[in-house]
C-alpha positions in Angstrom: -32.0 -11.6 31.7 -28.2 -11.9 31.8 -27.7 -8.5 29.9 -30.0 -6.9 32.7 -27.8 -8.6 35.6 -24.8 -7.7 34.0 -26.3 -3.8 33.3 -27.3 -3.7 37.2 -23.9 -4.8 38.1 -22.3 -2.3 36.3 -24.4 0.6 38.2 -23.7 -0.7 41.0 -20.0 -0.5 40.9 -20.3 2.9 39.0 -22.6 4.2 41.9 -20.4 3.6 44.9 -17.4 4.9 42.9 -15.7 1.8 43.1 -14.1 2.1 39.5 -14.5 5.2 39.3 -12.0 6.9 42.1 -8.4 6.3 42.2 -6.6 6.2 45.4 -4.4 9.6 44.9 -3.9 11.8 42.3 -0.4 10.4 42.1 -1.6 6.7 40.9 -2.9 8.0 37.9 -0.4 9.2 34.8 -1.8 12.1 33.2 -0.8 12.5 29.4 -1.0 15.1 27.0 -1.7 14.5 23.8 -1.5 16.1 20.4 -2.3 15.0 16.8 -2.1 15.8 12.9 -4.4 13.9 11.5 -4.7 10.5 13.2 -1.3 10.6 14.0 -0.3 11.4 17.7 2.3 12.2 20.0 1.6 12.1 24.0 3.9 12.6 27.2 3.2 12.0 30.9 6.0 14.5 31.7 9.1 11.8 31.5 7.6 8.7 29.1 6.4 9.8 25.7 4.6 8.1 22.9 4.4 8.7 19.2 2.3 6.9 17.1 1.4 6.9 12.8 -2.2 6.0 12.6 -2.5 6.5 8.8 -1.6 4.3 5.7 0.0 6.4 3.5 3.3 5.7 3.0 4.5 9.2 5.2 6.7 8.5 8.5 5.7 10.2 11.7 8.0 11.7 14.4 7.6 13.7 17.8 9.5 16.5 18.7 10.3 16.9 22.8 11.7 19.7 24.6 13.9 18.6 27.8 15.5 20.9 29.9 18.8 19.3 28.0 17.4 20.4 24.6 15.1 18.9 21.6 15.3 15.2 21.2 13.4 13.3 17.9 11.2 10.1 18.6 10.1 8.0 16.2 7.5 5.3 14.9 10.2 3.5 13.3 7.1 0.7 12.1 5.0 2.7 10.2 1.6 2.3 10.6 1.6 -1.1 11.5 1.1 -1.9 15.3 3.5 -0.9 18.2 4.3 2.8 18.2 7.7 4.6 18.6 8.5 5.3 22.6 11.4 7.0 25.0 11.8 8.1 28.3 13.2 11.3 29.3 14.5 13.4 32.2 11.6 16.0 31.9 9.9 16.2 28.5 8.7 20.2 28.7 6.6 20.4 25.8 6.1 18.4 22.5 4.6 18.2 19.2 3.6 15.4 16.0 5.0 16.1 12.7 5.0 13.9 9.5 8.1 13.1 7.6 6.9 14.4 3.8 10.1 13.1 2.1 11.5 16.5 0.2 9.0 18.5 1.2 8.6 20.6 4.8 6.9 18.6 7.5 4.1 20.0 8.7 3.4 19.5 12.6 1.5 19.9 15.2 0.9 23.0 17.5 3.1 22.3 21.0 1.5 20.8 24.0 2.4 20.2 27.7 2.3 16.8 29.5 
């Protein structure tokens, strides 16, 4: 009965667009986001994000192109939890790549926020 309450709630809310609608298109950041593998770099335009997602031992970095030139973020933990984040001016485009030690990276293709 409780999981049939809580169900009905839910469809409620969902119908009348409660959760659903935000105020303006402005209250919502809108991020782009590439990966290489599970490993993913994202930008809202000014705050970016990079993040290594896999356990093996490779570091991961994001490229971002500013209107002042190409800046280098990154996940300074590894995989373990917290990720690697700036902000910027204006972040034009941006891309993952993972640090193979000796060997050329290989990245992402490049994105826009």
């Amino acid at each position: 009965m409780r999981l049939f309450s809580t169900i009905t709630a839910l469809g409620v809310v969902l119908a009348s667009g409660i959760a659903m609608t935000p105020a303006s298109s402005a209250d919502v950041g809108v991020f782009g986001r590439v990966y290489l593998g599970a490993n993913y770099a994202s930008s809202n335009g000014t705050w970016v994000e990079v993040c290594d997602m896999e356990r093996d031992g490779n570091g991961v970095y994001g490229q971002f192109e500013t209107n002042t030139g190409t800046s280098r973020v990154n996940d300074g933990n590894g995989s373990a939890g917290g990720c690697g984040n700036a902000t910027f001016g204006r972040v034009n485009r941006f891309r993952v790549c993972e640090d193979l030690s000796g060997r050329p990276d290989p990245c992402s293709s490049w994105a826009r926020p």
